[in-house]
N, C-alpha and C positions, 0 to 999 in steps of 0.2 A: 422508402424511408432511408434517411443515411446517417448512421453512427461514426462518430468522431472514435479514434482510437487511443484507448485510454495509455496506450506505451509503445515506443516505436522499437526497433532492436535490428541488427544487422542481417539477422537470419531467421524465418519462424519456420521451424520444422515441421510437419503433419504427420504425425503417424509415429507411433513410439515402437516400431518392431525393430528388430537388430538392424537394419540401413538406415535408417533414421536416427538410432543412438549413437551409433556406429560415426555417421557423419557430424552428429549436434557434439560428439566428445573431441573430436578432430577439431572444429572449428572454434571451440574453448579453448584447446589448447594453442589455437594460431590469436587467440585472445578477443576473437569474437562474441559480439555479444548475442546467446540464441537460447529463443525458448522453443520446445516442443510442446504441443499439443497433440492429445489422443483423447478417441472418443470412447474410448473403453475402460473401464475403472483399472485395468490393470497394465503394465508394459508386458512386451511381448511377442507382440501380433500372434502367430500360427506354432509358437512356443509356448507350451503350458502343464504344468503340474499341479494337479489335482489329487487330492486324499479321498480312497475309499475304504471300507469296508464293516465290517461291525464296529461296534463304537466302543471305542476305547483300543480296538487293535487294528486301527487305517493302517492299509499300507498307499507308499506315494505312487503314482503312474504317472505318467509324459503321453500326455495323450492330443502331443503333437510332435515335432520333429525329436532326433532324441539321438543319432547317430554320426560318429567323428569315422573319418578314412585317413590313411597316412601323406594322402595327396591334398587336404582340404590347410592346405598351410597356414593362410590365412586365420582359419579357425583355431587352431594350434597354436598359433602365436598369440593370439585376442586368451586363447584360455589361459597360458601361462602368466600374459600383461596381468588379468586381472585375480591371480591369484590361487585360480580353479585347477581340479586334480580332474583325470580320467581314470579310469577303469578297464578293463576286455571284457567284453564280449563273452559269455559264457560259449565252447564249442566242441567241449570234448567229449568223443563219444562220436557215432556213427548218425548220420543224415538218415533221412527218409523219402523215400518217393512213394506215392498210392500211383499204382492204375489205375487204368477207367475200369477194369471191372474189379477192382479194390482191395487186391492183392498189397502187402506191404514189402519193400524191396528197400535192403538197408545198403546205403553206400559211405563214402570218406571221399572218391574224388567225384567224376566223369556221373552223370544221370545214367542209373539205370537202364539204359532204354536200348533197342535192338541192333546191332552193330552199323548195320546199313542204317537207321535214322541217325543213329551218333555223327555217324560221316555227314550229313546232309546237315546235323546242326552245329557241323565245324563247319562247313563250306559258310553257309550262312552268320558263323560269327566272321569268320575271316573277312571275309566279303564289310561287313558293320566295321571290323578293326580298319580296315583300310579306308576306309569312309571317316572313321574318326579323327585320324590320322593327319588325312588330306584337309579335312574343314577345320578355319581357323572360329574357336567358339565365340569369338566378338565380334565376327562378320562370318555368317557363314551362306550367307546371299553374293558373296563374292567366288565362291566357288563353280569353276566352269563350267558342269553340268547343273549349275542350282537352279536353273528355271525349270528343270525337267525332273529333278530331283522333287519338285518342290509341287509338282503338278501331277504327282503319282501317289496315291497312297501307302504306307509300310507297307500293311497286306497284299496290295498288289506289287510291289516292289521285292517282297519275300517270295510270293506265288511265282513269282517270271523267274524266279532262280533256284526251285524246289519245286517238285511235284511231291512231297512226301507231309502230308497233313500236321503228322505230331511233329516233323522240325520247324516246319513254320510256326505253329501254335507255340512251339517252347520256343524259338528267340522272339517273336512277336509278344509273351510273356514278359519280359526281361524289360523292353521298353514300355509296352503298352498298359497293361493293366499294374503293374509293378512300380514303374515310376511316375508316366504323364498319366496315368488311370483314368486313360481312355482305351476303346478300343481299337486295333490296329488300322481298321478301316478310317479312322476318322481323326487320323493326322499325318501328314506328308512322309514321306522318305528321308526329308532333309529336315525336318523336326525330329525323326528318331538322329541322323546323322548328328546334331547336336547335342540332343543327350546323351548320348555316347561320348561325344568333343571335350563336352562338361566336366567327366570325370576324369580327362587327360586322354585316355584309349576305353575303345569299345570291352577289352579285357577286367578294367579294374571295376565298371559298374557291373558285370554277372559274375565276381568274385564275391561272394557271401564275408568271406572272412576279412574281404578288403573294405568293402565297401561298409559294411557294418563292424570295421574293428572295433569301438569302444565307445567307451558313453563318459558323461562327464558328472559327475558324485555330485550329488542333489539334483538331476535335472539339467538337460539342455537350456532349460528354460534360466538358469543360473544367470545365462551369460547377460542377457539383458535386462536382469535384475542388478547386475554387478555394474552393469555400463548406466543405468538409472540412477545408483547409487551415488557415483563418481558428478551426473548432472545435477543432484542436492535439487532444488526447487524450481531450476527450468524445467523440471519435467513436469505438464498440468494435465492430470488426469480428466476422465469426463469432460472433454473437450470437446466437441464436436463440429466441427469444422464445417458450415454448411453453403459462403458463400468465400469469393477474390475477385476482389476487383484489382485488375492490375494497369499498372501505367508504364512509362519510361523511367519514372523515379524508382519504382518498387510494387509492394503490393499494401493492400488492406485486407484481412483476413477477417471474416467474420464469423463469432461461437454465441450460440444462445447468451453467454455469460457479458458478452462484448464483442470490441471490435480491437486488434491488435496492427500495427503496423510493420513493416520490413522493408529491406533494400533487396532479399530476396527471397524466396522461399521455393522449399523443398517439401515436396510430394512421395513421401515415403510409403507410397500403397502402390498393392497391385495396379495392373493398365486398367482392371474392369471394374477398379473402384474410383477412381478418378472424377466420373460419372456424377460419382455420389454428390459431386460439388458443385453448384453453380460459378461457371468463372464467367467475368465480364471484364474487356469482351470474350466473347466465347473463343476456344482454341483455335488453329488454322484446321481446314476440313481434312489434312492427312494426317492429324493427330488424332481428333475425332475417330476417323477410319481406321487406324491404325488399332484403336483402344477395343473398338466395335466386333474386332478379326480374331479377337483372342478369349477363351476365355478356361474356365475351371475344370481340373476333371473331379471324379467323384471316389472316395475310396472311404470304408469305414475301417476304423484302424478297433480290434476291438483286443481285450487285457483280460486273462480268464486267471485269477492268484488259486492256488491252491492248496493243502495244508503243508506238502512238501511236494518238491521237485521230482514225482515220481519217474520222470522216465527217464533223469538220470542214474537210475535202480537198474536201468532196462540195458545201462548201455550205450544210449543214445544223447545228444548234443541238446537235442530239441527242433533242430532245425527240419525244416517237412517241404516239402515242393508235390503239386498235385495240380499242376492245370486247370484241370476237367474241375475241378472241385468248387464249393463254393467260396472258401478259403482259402487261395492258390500257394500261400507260402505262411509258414509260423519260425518261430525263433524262438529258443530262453531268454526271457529277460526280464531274469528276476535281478531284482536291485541287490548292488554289491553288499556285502556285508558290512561295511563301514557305513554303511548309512543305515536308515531303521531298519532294522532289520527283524524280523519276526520268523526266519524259519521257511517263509512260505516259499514258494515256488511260481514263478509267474510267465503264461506262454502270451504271444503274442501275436496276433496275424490279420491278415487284409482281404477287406471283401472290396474287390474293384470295378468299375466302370459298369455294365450290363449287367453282371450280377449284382453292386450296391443297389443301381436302379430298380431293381425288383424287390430286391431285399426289402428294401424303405418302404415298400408296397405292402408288406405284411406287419401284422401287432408285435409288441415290443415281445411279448411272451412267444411267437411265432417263430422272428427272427434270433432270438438267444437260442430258440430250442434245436434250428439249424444249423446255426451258430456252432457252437457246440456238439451235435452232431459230425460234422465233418471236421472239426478238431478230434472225435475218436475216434475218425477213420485214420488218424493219421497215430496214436498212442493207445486207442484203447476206451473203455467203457469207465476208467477212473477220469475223462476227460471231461466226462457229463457231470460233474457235480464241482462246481468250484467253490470257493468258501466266498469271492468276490468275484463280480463280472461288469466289467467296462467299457464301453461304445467309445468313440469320439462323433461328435454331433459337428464340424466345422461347418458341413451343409445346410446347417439350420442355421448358422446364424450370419445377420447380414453383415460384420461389419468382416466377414472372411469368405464365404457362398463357397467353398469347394476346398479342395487338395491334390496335388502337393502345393503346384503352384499353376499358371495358367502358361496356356500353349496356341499356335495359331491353327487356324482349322488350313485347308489343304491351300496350298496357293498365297497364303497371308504372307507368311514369312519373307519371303523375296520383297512383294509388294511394300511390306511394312515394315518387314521387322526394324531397319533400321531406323526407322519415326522415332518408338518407343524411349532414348533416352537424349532425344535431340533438348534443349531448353528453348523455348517461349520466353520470348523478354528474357523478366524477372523469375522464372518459373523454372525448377529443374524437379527431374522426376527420376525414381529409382527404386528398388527391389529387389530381391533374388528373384524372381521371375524375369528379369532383362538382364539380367547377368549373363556373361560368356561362360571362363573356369569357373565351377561350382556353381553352376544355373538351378535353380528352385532347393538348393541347401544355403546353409546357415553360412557358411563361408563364401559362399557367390554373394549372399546379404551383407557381411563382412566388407568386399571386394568392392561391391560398389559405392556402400557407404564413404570407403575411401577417395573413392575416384567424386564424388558429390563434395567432398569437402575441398580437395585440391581443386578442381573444378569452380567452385564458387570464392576459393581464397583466391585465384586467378583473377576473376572476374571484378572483387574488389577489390585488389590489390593492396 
């Protein structure tokens, strides 16, 4: 059956996350005419603030991205454009480390840990810095050893250069279950070599204070509400974008509600949702392949508010690191005081990769209760009672399958990565998951967005 498009338009967007608004506001202002369709009733994508807790006294949580670095420029500049303030980072006060046999060990710089592992887990950042360094993050399949880079896993790539258990386990932390939340074994050498690239050097992603300097008053999720705002009614909710037929002229786009036309469109989703779409004709087979090599990792990000911030009582930042644990790192973040502010205190932390996959294996009263549990190995038996407690679900739902963002499994990278933002005809594609500087953040989302609008104002001249 073929549906006539009831409005043609120079550009139809898909996907309303921050590359996608990012690009549809760029190419308004170049005076193009673009609608975005999303199939989510809200804008967004993997940005969101949500209200919990007893009724009448919610407090807000981000219980999706939610953290600015002083290197994420782009970001930085998109939040003053549109108006938005940031905040720091709650950090004063002494860290925490748990051992395995769950001793508490308070620090401010350097990991508690035996002098001889210390040394072994500078050898092994050095080793990751120099790696960063070298790989350019927009090609990093151009780098002279990438084939071999790329055909070895972290894990074994960390094992060939340490014999000492816990230094490999803590920097294979740092990339693995912490950022790609996946396990070490189950993504290349030159996939961690680019996360690291991402952040500029291998130093500013395992600097806590860097990496996590500040948040942005209301919610990350502000930004692409703010960039929605500015789009006024090209942006159409509950869109759902299920089929493209494309030609030499353009495309036809088709959503339960109709059928839209364009001279181009842009694919503002991950590679592994791409999928979701019938194109006709269908892609060439290394885009296909390309899309096929990559996919999600898994992390629950969970938000325990409590009636005050006690373990700022105690001394301490908030901030925790515990490998072995099921919760391998926590943070304060409780919402600045300029915004609702209720008093409370709020800790934050991540169950990743092997451990989420288990996790999700037991009852929701199961998981809270270990949950929470190894949040008081890390503050205390005041951990176990919060007034509010918050999961993120991104795993459960399809129009997201995973977090942070997606990765190639061992070998992909080289072979594909650079497929991933080639354009198809009329077809270009983009995300922070294909982004170089600031790869699966809000500002590699930013980055590309830009590069999708220049990119396509070229195209039509």
């Amino acid at each position: 059956m073929t549906t006539e498009p009831t409005s043609t338009h120079d550009v139809i967007v898909v996907g309303a996350g921050v590359t996608g608004l990012t690009a549809a506001l760029r190419l308004t202002e170049q005076g193009k005419d673009v609608v975005v369709l999303e199939a989510r009733d809200r804008v967004g994508g993997r940005l969101s603030t949500e209200s919990h807790g007893p009724s009448g006294q919610e407090s807000d949580f981000e219980v999706g991205g939610q953290w600015v670095s002083p290197d994420q420029t782009a970001l930085l500049a998109m939040v003053e454009e549109l108006g938005l303030e940031t905040y720091p980072r709650y950090r004063q006060g002494d860290s925490v480390f748990v051992t395995p046999d769950g001793a508490i060990e308070r620090f401010t710089d350097d990991l508690p840990l035996p002098a001889a592992t210390n040394a072994e887990v500078d050898k092994l950042s050095a080793a990751l810095e120099k790696l960063s360094i070298e790989l350019d993050p927009d090609a990093p399949w151009d780098h002279p050893d990438a084939a071999h880079l790329d055909s070895v896993t972290f894990q074994a790539w960390l094992e060939a250069q340490s014999d000492d258990p816990v230094a490999v386990a803590t920097v294979g932390l740092f990339i693995g279950p912490a950022m790609l939340t996946k396990p070490a074994h189950a993504f290349s050498a030159l996939q961690a070599g680019l996360m690291a690239a991402s952040a500029g050097r291998f130093e500013h992603l395992v600097d806590a204070d860097f990496i996590l300097d500040r948040r942005v008053a209301g919610g990350l999720a502000s930004v692409p509400a703010a960039l929605a705002e500015r789009l006024g009614d090209r942006v159409r909710l509950s869109a759902d974008v299920t089929r493209v037929v494309r030609s030499e002229e353009g495309v036809v786009v088709h959503t339960p509600e109709g059928a839209l036309a364009a001279r181009r469109l842009i694919l503002a989703l991950p590679p592994t949702h791409v999928s979701r779409i019938r194109i006709e004709p269908p892609l060439p087979h290394r885009h296909q392949a390309a899309r096929q090599h990559t996919s999600f990792g898994l992390v629950i990000k969970v938000q325990a508010e409590y009636d005050t911030p006690f373990w700022r009582e105690q001394g301490l930042s908030g901030t925790g690191f515990a490998p072995h644990l099921l919760v391998h790192e926590v943070y304060d973040n409780t919402n600045d005081v300029s915004e609702r502010d209720t008093g409370t205190g709020t800790l934050v932390g991540f169950v990743s990769d092997l451990r989420a996959e288990e996790a999700l294996t037991w009852s929701d009263d199961e998981r809270r209760e270990r949950i929470l549990a190894s949040l008081a190995a890390y503050f205390g038996d005041a951990a176990l009672t919060p007034r509010t407690y918050v999961e993120s679900d991104w795993h459960t739902q399809e129009l997201t399958g995973g977090a942070y963002a997606t990765s190639f499994d061992v070998g992909g990278l080289v072979r594909w990565g650079s497929v991933l933002r080639q354009p198809v005809g009329p077809i270009h594609f983009g995300s922070s998951d294909v982004a170089g500087l600031g790869y699966q953040h809000v500002d590699g989302a930013i980055r590309v967005g830009h590069d999708l609008a220049a990119e396509i104002t070229a195209a039509l001249g």
